[in-house]
ZADO-834120 format. One line per field, with one value per residue: residue number from 0; residue in three letters; z negated, y, x negated of N, C-alpha, C in turn. Coordinates in nm, 3 decimals. Atoms other than C-alpha are relative to their C-alpha. Last residue first. Layout:
k [NUM,...]
r [ALA,...]
nup [Z,...]
nnorth [Y,...]
neast [X,...]
caup [Z,...]
canorth [Y,...]
caeast [X,...]
cup [Z,...]
cnorth [Y,...]
ceast [X,...]
This chain:
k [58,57,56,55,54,53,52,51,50,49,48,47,46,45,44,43,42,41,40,39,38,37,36,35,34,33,32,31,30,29,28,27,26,25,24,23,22,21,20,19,18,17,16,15,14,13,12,11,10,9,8,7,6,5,4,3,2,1,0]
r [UNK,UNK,UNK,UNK,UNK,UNK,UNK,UNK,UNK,UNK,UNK,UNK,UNK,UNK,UNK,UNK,UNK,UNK,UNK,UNK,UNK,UNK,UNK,UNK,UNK,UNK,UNK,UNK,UNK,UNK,UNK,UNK,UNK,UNK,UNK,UNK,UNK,UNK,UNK,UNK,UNK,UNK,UNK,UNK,UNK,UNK,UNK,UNK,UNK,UNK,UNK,UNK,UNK,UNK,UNK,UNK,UNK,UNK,UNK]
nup [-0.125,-0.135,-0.074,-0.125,-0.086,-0.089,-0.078,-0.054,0.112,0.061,0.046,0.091,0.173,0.028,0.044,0.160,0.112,0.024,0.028,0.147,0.097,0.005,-0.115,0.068,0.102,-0.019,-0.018,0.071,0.009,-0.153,0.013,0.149,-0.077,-0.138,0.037,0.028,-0.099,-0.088,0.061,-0.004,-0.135,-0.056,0.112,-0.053,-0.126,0.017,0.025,-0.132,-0.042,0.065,-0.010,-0.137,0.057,0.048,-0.087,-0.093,0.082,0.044,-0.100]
nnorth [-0.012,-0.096,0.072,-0.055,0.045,-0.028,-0.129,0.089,-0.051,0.122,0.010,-0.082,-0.005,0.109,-0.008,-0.077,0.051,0.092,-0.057,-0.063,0.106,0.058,0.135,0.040,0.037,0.113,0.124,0.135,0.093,0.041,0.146,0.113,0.076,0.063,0.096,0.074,0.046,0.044,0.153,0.128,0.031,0.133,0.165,0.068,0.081,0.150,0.132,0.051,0.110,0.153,0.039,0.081,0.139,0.066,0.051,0.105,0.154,0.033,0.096]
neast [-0.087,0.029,0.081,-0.052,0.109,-0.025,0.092,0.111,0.080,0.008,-0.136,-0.068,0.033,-0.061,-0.150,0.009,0.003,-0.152,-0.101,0.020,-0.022,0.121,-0.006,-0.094,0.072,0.015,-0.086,-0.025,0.130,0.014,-0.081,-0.012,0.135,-0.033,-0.060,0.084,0.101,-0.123,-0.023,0.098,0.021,-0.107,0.019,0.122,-0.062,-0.060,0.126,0.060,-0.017,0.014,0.153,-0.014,-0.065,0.061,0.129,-0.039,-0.016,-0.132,-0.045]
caup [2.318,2.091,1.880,1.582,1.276,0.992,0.656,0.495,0.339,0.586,0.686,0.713,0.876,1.142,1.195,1.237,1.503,1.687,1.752,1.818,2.090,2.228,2.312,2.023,2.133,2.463,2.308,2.178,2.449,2.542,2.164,2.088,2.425,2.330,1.919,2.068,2.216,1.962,1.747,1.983,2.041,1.664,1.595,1.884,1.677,1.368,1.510,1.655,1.282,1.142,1.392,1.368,0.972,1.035,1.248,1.022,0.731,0.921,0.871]
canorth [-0.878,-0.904,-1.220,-1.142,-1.344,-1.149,-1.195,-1.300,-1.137,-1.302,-0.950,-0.820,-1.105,-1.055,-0.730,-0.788,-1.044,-0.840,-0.604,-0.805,-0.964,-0.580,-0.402,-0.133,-0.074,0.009,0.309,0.458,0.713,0.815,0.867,1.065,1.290,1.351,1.430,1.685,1.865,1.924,1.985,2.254,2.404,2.387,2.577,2.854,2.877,2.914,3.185,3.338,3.370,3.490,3.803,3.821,3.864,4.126,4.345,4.344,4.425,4.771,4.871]
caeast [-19.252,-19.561,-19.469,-19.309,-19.275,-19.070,-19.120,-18.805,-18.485,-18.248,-18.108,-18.449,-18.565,-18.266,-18.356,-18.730,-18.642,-18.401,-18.674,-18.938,-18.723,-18.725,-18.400,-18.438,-18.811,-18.714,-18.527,-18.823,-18.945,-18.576,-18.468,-18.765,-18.716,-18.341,-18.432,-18.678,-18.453,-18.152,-18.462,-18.546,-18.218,-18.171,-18.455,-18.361,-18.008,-18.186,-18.425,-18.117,-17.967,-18.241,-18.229,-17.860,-17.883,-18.157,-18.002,-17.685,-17.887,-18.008,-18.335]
cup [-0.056,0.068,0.127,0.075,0.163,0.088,0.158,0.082,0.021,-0.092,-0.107,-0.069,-0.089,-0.140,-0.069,-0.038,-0.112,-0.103,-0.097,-0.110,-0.143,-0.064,-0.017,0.044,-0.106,-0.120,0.037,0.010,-0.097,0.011,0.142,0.003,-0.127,-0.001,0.175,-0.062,0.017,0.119,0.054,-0.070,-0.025,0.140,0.040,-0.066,0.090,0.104,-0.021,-0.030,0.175,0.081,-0.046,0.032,0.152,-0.038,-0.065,0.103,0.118,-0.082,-0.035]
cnorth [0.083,0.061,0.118,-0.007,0.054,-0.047,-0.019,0.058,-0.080,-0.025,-0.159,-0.055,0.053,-0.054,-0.089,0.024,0.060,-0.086,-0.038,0.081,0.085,-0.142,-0.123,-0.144,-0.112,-0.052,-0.162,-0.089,-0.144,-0.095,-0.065,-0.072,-0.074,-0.055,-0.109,-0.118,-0.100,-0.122,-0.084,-0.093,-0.066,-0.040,-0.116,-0.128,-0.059,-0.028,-0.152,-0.066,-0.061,-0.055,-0.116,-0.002,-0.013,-0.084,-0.109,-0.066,-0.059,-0.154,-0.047]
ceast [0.148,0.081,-0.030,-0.152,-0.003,-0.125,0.045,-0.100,-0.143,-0.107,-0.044,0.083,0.050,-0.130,0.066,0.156,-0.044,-0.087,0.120,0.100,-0.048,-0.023,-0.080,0.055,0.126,0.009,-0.006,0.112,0.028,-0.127,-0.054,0.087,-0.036,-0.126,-0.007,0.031,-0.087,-0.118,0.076,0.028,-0.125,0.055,0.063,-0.063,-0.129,0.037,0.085,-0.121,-0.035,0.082,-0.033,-0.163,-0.038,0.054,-0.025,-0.069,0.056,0.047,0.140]
């Protein structure tokens, strides 16, 4: 078999790879973006920062 077959063979798997991950990053940011918006959100952030537990209320 040739070697050059077989580099462009791996590398179209990688490229197909990194069309799906490409992919699956989009629909993973789309489902969790509310999340970034969310009081809860802001107040785990701000515990964080103020080294404290964090009281969150659902929303």
């Amino acid at each position: 078999m040739s070697r050059g077959r077989t580099t462009a063979g791996a590398e179209a798997v990688r490229q197909g790879l990194a069309e799906q991950f490409d992919q699956a990053l989009g629909r993973e940011g789309g489902k969790h973006e509310w999340q970034i918006v969310s009081a809860d959100f802001a107040e785990g952030t701000r515990a964080m920062l103020e080294r404290r537990v964090p009281l969150f209320i659902g929303a």
